[in-house]
C-alpha positions as CSV (number, residue, x, y, z in Angstrom):
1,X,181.8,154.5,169.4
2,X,180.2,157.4,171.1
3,X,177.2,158.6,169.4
4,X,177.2,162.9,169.3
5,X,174.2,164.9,169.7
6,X,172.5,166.6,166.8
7,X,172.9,170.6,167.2
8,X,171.0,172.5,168.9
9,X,168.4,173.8,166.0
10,X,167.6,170.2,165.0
11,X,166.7,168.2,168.5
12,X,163.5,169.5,168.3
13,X,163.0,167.9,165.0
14,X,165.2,164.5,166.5
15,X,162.5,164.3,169.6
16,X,159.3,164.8,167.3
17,X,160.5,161.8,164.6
18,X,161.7,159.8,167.8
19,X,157.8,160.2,169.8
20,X,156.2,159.3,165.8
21,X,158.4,156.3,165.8
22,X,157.6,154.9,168.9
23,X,154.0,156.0,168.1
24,X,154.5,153.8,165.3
25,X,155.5,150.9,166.4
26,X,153.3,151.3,169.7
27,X,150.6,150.7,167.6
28,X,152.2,147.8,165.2
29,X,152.1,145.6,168.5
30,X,148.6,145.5,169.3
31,X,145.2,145.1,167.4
32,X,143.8,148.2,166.3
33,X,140.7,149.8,167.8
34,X,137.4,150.1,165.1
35,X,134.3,151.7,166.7
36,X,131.6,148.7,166.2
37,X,129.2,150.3,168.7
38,X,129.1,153.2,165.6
39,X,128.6,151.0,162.9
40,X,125.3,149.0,165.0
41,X,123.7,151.8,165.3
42,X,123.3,152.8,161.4
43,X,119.9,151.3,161.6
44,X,118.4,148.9,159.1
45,X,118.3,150.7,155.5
46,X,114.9,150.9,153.2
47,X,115.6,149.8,149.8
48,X,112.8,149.4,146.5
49,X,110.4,146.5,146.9
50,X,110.5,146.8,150.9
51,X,106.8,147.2,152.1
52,X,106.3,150.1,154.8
53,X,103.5,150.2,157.4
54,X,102.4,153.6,157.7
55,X,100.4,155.0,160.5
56,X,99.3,158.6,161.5
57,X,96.9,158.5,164.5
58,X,93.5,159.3,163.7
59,X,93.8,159.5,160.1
60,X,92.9,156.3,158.4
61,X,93.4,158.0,154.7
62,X,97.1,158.5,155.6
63,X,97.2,155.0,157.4
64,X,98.3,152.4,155.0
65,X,100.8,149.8,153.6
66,X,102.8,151.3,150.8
67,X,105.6,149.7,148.4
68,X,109.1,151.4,147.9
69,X,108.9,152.1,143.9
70,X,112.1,151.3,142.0
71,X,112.5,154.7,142.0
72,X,113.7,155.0,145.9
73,X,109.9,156.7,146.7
74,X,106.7,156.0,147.7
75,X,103.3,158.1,147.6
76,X,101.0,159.3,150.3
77,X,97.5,160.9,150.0
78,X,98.0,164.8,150.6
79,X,101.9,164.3,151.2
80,X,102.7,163.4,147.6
81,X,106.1,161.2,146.8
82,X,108.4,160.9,149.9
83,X,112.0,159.2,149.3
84,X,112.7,156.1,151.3
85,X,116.0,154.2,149.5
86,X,118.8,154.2,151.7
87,X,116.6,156.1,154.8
88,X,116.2,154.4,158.4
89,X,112.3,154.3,159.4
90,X,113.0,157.5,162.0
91,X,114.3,159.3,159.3
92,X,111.4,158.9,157.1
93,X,108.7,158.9,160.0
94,X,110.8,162.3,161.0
95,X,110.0,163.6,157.4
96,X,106.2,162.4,157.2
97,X,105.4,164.9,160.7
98,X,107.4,167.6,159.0
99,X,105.0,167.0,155.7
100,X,102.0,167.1,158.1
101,X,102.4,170.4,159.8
102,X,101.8,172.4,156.7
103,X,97.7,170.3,156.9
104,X,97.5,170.2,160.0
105,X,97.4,172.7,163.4
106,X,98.1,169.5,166.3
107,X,100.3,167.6,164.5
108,X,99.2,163.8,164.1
109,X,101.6,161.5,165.4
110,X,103.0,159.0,162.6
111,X,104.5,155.5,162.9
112,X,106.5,153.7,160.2
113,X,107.7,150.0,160.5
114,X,108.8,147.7,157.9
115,X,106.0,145.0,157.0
116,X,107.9,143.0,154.2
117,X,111.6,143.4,153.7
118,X,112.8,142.5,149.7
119,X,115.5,144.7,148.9
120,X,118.3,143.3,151.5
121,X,120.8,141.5,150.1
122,X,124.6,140.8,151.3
123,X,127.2,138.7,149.7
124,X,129.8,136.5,151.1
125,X,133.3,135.7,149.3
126,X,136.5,134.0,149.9
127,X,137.3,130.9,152.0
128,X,133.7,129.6,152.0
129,X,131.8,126.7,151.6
130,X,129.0,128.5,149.4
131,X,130.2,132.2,148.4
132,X,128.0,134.4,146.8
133,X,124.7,136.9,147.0
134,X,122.3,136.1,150.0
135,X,119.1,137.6,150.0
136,X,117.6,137.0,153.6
137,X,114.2,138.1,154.8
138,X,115.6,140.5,157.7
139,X,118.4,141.7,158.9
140,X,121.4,139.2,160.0
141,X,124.8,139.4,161.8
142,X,127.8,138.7,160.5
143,X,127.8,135.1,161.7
144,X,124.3,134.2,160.5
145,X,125.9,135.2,157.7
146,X,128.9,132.9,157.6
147,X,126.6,130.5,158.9
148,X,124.5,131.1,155.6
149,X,127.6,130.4,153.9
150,X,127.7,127.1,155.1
151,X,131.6,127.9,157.2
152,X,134.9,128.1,156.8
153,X,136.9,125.6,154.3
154,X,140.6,124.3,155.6
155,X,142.0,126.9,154.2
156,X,140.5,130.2,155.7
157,X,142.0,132.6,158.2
158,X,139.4,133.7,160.2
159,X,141.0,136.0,162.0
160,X,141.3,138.4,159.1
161,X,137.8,138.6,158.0
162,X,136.6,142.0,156.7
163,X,133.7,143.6,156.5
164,X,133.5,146.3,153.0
165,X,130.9,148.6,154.0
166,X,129.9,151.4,151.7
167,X,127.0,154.3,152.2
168,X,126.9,157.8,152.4
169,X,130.1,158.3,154.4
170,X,132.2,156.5,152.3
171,X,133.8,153.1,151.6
172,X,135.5,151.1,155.0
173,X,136.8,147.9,155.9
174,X,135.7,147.1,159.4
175,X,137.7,144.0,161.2
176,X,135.9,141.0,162.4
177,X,137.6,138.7,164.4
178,X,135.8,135.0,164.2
179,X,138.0,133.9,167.5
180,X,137.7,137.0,169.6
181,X,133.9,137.0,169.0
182,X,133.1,133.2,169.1
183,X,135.9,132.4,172.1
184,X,136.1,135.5,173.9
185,X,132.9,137.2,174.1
186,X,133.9,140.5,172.1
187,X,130.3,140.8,170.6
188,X,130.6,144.3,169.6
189,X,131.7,142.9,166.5
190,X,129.1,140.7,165.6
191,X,127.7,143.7,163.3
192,X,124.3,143.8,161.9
193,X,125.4,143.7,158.1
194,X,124.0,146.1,156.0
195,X,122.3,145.5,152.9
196,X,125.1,145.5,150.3
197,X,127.8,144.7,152.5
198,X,130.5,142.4,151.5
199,X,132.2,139.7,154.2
200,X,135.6,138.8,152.8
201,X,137.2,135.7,154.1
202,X,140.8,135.7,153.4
């Protein structure tokens, strides 16, 4: 039976639900895309306990190891309480030389690094041989961190991992395929895991 044509008024509407289903199912057939290079770049996270290593050049009295209080701050001489929770060490070296114009006229350069890390922790659930909360002593990848979990059991799909990743731009599930990085190279995934993150294994 011959199929008729919609009128006139309505192909527009025909063509723009025909190019969304093909859209559709366009992108059903292949993986989807995530940008990992995005995610890497984040930048290890200060958290209380962590123990900073300040230096400002030629100032010894502002030179000094310093503790992130429970309270997500730590003090200086002259600069008072600076926050540190949840900052990247350029973001809180960026706010130390803002602090120090107001003292001084040349602006002293500042260095911060972090001496002792104590507040990273990540956890690790599903089809594992030991799930739980992992408190390593620097940053690790995701598969140092299934590797902390002691691998896969029989039952795990690791194709379908997840990564739940929450922080100041909301929650997100990033992909992690265990094949396509292990067997094919695709290191872009092998993320730097973020303290607080959560590795699923379905």
């Amino acid at each position: 039976m011959r199929r008729s044509l919609p009128p006139p008024a309505l192909r527009p509407y025909a063509v723009a639900l025909f190019l969304g289903s093909a859209t559709l199912v366009a992108g059903c057939a292949g993986s989807p895309t995530y940008n990992w290079p995005a995610e890497n770049a984040l930048g290890y996270k200060v958290g209380a306990g962590d123990v900073l290593k300040i230096t400002v050049w030629k100032h010894d009295e502002l030179s000094q190891q310093v503790t992130v209080r429970p309270d997500g701050a730590f003090s200086l001489p002259l600069l008072g309480d600076l926050p540190a929770t949840g900052r990247t060490v350029t973001e809180i070296t960026a706010d130390i030389q803002s602090k120090l114009k107001q003292f001084f006229q040349e602006q002293p350069p500042a260095n911060v690094q972090v001496a002792e890390v104590h507040s990273y922790r990540i956890y690790i659930v599903g089809e594992v041989q030991r799930g739980g909360e992992f408190t390593p002593s620097g940053e690790v990848t995701v598969l140092h961190g299934l590797a902390l979990a002691g691998g896969f059991t029989r039952f795990a799909n690791p194709g379908r991992i997840v990564i739940v990743r929450r922080d100041a731009r909301g929650e997100r599930r990033i992909p992690f395929d265990f094949s396509a990085v292990v067997e094919k190279g695709e290191l872009q995934q092998n993320l730097a895991l973020q303290s607080g993150d959560t590795v699923i294994v379905p």
